[in-house]
NUZA-946876 format. One line per 10 residues: for each residue x, y, z of C-alpha. Coordinates in nm, 2 decimals. Each point is the difference from the previous one (the first is absolute). Last residue first. Layout:
X:Y:Z  ...
% end
This chain:
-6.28:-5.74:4.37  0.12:0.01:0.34  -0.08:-0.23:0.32  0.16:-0.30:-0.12  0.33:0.20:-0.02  0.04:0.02:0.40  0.31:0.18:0.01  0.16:-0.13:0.29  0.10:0.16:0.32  0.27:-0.03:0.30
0.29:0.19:0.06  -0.08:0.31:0.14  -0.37:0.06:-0.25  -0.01:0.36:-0.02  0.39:0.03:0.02  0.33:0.06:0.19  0.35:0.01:-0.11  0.20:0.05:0.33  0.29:0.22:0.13  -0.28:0.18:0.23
-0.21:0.05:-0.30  0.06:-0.03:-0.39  -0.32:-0.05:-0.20  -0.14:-0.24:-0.23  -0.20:-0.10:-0.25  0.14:-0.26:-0.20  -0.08:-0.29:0.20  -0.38:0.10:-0.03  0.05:0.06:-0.39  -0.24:0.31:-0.10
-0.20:0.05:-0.31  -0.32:0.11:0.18  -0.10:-0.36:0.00  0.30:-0.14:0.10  -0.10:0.18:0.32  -0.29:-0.10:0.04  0.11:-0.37:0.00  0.33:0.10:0.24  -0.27:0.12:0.23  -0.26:-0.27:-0.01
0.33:-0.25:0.00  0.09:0.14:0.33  -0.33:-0.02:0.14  -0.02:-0.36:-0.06  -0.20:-0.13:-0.28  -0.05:-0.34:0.10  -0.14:-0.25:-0.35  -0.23:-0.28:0.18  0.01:-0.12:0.35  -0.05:0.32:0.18
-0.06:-0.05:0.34  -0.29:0.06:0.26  -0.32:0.06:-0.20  -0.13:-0.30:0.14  -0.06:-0.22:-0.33  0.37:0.13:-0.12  0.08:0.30:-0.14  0.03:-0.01:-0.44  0.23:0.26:-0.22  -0.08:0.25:-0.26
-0.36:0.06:-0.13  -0.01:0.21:-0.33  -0.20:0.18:-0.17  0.19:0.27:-0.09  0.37:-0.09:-0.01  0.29:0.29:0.12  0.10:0.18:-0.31  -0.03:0.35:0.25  -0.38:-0.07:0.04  -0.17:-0.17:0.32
0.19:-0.14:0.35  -0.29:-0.15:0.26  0.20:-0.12:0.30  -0.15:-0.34:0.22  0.17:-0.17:0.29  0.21:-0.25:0.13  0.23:-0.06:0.27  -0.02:0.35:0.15  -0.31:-0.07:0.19  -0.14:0.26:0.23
-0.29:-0.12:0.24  -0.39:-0.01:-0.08  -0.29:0.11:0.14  -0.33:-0.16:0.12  -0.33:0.22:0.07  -0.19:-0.35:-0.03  0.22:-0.11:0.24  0.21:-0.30:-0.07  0.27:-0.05:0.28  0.38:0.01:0.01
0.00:0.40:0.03  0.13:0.06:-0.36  -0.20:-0.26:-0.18  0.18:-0.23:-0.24  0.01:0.02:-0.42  0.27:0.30:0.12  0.01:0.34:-0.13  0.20:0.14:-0.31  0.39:0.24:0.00  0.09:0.30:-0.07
-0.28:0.12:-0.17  -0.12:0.00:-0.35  -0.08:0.13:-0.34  0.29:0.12:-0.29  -0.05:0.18:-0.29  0.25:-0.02:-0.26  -0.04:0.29:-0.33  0.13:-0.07:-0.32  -0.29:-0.12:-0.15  -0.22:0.12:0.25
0.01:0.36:-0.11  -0.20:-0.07:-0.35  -0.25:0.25:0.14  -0.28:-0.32:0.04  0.23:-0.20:0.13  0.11:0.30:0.29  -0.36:0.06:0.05  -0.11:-0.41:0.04  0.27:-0.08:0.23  -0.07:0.32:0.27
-0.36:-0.07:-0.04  0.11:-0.31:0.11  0.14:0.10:0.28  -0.24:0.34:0.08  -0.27:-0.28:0.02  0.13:-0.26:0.24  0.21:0.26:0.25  -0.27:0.16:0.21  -0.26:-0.31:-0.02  0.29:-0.22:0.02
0.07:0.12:0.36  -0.30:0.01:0.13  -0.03:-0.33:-0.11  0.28:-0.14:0.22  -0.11:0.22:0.31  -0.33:-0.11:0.17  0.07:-0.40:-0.14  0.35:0.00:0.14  -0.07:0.02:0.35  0.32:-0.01:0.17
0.34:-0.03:-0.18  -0.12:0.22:-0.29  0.31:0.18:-0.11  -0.11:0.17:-0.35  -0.03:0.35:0.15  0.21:0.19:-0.17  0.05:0.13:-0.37  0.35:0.12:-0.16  -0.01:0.11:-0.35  0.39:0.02:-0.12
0.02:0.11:-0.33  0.35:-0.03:-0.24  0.13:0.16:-0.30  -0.25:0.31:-0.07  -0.08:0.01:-0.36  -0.26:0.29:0.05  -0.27:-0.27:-0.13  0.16:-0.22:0.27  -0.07:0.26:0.24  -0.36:0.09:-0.05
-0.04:-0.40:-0.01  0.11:-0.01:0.31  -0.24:0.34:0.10  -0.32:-0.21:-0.09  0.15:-0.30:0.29  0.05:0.25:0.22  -0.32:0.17:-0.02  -0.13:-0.40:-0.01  0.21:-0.01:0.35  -0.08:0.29:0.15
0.17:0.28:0.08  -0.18:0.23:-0.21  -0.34:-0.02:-0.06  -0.14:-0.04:-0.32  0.12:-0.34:-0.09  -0.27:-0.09:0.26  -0.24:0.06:-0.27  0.09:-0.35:-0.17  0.28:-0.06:-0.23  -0.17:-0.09:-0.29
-0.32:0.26:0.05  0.27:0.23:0.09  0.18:-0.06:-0.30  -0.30:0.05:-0.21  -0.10:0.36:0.14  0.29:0.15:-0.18  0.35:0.07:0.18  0.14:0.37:-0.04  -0.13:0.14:0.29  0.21:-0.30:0.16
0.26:0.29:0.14  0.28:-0.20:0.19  0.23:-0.04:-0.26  -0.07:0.39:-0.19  0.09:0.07:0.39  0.27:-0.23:0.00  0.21:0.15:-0.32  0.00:0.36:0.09  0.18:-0.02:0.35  0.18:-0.29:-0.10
0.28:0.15:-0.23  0.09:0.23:0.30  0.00:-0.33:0.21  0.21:-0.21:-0.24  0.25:0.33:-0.04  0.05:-0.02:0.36  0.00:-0.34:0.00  0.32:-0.05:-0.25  0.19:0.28:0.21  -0.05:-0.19:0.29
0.11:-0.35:-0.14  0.33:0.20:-0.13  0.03:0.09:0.37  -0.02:-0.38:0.16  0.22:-0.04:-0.27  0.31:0.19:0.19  0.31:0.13:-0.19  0.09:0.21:0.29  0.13:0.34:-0.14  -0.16:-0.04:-0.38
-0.32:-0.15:0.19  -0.03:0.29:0.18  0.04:0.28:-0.23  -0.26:-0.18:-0.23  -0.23:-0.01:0.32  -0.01:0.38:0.04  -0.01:0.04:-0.40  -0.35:-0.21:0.02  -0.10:0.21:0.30  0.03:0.32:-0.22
-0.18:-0.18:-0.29  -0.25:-0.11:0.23  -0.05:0.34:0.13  -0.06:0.16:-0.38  -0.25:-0.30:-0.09  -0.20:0.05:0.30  0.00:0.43:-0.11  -0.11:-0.17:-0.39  -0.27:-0.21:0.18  -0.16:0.28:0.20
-0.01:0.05:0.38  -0.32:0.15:0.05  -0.13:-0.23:0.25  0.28:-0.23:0.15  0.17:-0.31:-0.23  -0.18:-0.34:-0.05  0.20:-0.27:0.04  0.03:-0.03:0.37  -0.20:-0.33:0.03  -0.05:-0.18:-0.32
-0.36:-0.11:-0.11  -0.13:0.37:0.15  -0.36:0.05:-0.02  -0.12:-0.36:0.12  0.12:-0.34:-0.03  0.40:-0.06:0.05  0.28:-0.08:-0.27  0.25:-0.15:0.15  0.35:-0.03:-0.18  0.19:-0.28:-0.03
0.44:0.01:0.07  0.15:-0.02:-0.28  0.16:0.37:0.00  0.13:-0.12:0.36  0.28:-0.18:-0.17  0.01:-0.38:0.08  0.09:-0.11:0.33  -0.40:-0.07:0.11  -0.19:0.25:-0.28  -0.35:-0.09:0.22
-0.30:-0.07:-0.10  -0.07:-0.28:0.28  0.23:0.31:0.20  -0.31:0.20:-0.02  -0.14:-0.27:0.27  -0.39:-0.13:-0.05  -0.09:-0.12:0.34  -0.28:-0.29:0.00  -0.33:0.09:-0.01  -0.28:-0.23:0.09
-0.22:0.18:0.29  0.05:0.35:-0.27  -0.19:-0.22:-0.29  0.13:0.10:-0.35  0.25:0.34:-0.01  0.14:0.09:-0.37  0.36:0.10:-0.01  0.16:0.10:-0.36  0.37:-0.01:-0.08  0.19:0.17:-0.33
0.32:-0.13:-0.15  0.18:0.16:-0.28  -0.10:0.36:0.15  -0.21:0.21:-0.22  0.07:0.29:-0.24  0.29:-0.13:-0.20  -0.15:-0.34:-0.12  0.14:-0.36:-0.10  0.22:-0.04:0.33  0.27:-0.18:0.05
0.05:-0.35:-0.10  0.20:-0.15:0.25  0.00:0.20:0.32  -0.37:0.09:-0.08  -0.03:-0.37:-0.04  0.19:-0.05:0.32  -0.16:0.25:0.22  -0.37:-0.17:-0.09  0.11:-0.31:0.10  0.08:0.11:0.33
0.35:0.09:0.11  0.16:-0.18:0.32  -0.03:0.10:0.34  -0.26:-0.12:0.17  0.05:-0.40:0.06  -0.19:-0.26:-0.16  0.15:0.00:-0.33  -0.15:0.05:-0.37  -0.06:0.36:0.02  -0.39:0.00:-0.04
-0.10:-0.32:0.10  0.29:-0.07:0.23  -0.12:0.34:0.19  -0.34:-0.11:-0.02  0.10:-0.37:0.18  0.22:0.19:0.26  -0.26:0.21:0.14  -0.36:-0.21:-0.03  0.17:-0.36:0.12  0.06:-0.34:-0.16
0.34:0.12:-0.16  0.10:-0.26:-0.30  -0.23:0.10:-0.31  -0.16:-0.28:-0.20  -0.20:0.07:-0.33  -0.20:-0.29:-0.13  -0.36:0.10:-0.12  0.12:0.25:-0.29  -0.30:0.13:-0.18  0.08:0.12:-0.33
-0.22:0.29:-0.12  -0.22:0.11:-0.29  -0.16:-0.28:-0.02  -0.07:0.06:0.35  -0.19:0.35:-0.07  -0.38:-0.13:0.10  0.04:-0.14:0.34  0.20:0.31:0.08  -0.35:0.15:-0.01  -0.19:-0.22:0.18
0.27:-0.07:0.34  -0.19:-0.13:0.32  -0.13:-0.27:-0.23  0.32:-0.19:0.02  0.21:-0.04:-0.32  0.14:-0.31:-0.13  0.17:0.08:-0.42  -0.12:-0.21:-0.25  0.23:0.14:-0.27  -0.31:0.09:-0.24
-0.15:0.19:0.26  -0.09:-0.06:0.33  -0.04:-0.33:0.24  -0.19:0.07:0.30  0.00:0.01:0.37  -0.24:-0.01:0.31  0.11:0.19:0.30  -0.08:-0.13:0.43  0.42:-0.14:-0.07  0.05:-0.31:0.17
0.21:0.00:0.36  0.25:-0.29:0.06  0.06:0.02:0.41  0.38:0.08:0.12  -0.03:-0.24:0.31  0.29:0.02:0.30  -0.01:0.41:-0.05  0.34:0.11:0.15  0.15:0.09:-0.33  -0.33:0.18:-0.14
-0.01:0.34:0.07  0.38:0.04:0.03  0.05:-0.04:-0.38  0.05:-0.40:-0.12  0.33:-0.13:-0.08  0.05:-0.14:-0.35  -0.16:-0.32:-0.16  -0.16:-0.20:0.27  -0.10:-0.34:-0.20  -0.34:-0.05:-0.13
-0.33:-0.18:0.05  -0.02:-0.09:0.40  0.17:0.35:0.02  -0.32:0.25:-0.16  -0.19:-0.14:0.33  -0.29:-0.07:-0.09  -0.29:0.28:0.04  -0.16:-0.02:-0.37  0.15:-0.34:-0.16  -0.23:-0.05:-0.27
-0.06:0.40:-0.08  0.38:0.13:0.03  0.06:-0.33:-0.26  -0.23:0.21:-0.23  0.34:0.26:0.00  -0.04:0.31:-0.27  0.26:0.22:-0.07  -0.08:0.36:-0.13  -0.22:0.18:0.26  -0.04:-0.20:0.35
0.29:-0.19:-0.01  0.22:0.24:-0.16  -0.03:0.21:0.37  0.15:0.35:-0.11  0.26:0.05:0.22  0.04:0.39:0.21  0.04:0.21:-0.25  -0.17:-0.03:-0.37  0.33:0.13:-0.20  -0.16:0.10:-0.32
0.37:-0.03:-0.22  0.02:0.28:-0.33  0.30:-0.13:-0.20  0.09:0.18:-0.28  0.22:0.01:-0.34  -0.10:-0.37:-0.08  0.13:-0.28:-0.27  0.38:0.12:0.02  0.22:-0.07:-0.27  0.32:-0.10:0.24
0.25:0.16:0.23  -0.16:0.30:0.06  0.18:0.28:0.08  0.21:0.13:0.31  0.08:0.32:0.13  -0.33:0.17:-0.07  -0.11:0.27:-0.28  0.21:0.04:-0.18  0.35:-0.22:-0.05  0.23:0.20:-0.17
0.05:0.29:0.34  -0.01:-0.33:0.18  0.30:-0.20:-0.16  0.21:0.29:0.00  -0.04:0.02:0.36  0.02:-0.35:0.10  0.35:0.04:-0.23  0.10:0.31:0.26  -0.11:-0.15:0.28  0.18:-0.30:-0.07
0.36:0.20:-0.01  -0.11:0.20:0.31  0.01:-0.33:0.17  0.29:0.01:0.29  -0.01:0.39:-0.02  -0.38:0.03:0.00  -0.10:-0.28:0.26  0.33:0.11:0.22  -0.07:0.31:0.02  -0.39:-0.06:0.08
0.10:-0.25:0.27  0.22:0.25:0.16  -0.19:0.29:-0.01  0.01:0.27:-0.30  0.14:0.38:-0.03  0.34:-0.13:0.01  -0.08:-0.25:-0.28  -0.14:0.32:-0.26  0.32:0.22:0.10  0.17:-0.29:-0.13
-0.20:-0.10:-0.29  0.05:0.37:-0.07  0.37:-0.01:0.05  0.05:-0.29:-0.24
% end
């Protein structure tokens, strides 16, 4: 009794009352963690994937011109989109004013692929040729209409900063599979600098769960994590000597003040000493023969971009990291579309399906979900309400395409029908939410399940919305 005395006077208010009011749950969360190794939580059923690696093309992919064909765009060229369909959603401050929102067709040819018939413009050859291998979802709706809010619902499930991303959760959930790299690793590849939208650390963020879930960036060049490598001459026993010292330092503190923001600390101290030999052997590609250069293309050479991202995914899945973020700008083609669009699928086609093909061919894909798209499509009418040849096209969160492959998701398949515009879904949405609480399940996760106490509130992924869409999985 005296030591939880002398321990209270030592604390604030809040903390006192925290540890004396529930010192009794602390001490069963407690036993339930030192038995439960290594997260907090466990799956709730057989999982089907261990790993989700998500190619986040920033900015909006327009579906239109790549996945989701519209021969309607081609009859009525320069209509107004309005005479045909009814206003769904507000339009973005481009276009509100406009009196005439003029249909615009796409200048790309398309294709059926495969066995499963996939569409696929010819600005992508190479991911023509993996979509039995994928399913192409055609009808996934997000709410925000603008770049900020609509990638922060996309990657933490609500519009406003804040909350975890999905990442955080299934490092929250699961906990990690390795002991040498984080659960959750981050890689930023740039596209066209005149298209770039803002990438934020907090889309990668912990939110209010325990910073140790927080994503980690790896950067190109010599030094993937900045201030892990220690001074010249410093050797690895003398590091392991200091961090013991500093480790004691922060036991001492955690025994006076009982604070996790210090057992996060002592866990990434000993992440980062554990890091500074496991990224360099991750970051060295002597190892790689000729042939997966010739799959990925040379530019998986240089680091930073985004087929040396792609080539260092599958680096991390091998190394049974949990979750990779790949983040790629430049997608947001409101003005002159047919300059930027295929520059952007000639840096991303290749190293995406190579990406497909590499993980099937090392049996990773089985249990492996990769994820393509943006926050949000483009608009079947022109940005500017003419019809330049140099057109563009606005964001459109009613409907748009996402390209999910492995993780017992179904290869081949084509999920969900737009209209003849391009402007609603009129077959089988897929929500956001129900994308999440899909992968999810996946990973062996229930959506409603998953949870964490903040604020005096239970929040989760998907808030209180979401569906597992079953029609999606094998």
């Amino acid at each position: 009794m005296k030591e939880l005395e002398a321990t209270l006077h030592k604390m604030n208010r809040r903390q006192a009352l925290k540890m004396s009011a529930g010192g009794l749950g602390y001490m069963a969360l407690g036993d339930l963690l030192a038995k439960e190794s290594p997260s907090a939580l466990q799956a709730h059923h057989k999982p089907k994937a261990k790993r989700v690696i998500y190619l986040f093309q920033s900015g909006g992919p327009s579906q239109i011109d790549m996945f989701d064909p519209k021969p309607m765009l081609n009859k009525f060229h320069g209509q107004d989109i309005f005479k045909f369909v009814k206003q769904n959603g507000r339009l973005t401050g481009f276009n509100d004013k406009h009196k005439v929102h003029p249909l615009i067709k796409s200048k790309y040819s398309f294709k059926k692929y495969g066995q499963s018939g996939s569409w696929v413009s010819e600005l992508l050859p190479h991911m023509s040729g993996v979509m039995d291998d994928v399913c192409t979802i055609r009808s996934v709706s997000t709410k925000p209409v603008n770049h900020d809010p609509a990638m922060t619902f996309m990657q933490t499930g609500h519009n406003l900063p804040g909350r975890p991303s999905i990442g955080s959760w299934l490092s929250y959930g699961l906990g990690s599979m390795n002991k040498n790299l984080p659960d959750y690793v981050v890689l930023v590849s740039k596209g066209d600098l005149g298209n770039m939208q803002p990438l934020n650390s907090r889309l990668w963020g912990n939110g209010f769960l325990p910073g140790r879930y927080q994503g980690v960036r790896l950067r190109s060049g010599k030094d993937p994590v900045l201030y892990l490598k220690d001074p010249a001459g410093k050797t690895l026993k003398d590091e392991r000597q200091l961090l013991d010292v500093i480790n004691e330092l922060n036991e001492e503190e955690f025994q006076r003040h009982a604070n996790p923001a210090v057992e996060t600390r002592i866990s990434q101290y000993e992440m980062a000493f554990r890091m500074q030999s496991s990224v360099p052997d991750l970051s060295d590609l002597s190892d790689e023969p000729a042939s997966t250069f010739k799959l990925y293309g040379e530019e998986a050479r240089k680091p930073g971009t985004y087929a040396f991202n792609c080539l260092m995914a599958r680096r991390l899945a091998e190394r049974d990291v949990r979750f990779v973020q790949l983040y790629h700008s430049g997608w947001d083609h409101h003005f002159n579309l047919p300059a930027h669009l295929p520059k952007r699928c000639r840096e991303t086609d290749q190293a995406t399906a190579a990406l497909i093909t590499d993980l099937k061919q090392r049996g990773l894909l089985d249990d492996t979900i990769v994820v393509w798209g943006g926050e949000f499509g483009r608009t079947a009418f022109s940005q500017d309400g003419k019809t330049p040849v140099s057109y563009g096209r606005d964001h459109h969160a009613n409907c748009f395409t996402k390209i999910v492959a492995g993780g017992g998701f179904k290869a081949g398949l084509n999920y969900g029908q737009t209209d003849e515009f391009g402007y609603n879904v009129v077959k089988d949405e897929v929500p956001v939410h129900d994308l999440h609480a899909t992968i999810l399940h996946q990973l062996g996760l229930d959506h409603e399940r998953l949870t964490y106490l903040s604020q005096g509130r239970r929040y989760r992924l998907t808030d209180v919305h979401g569906h597992v869409v079953k029609d999606l999985l094998i």
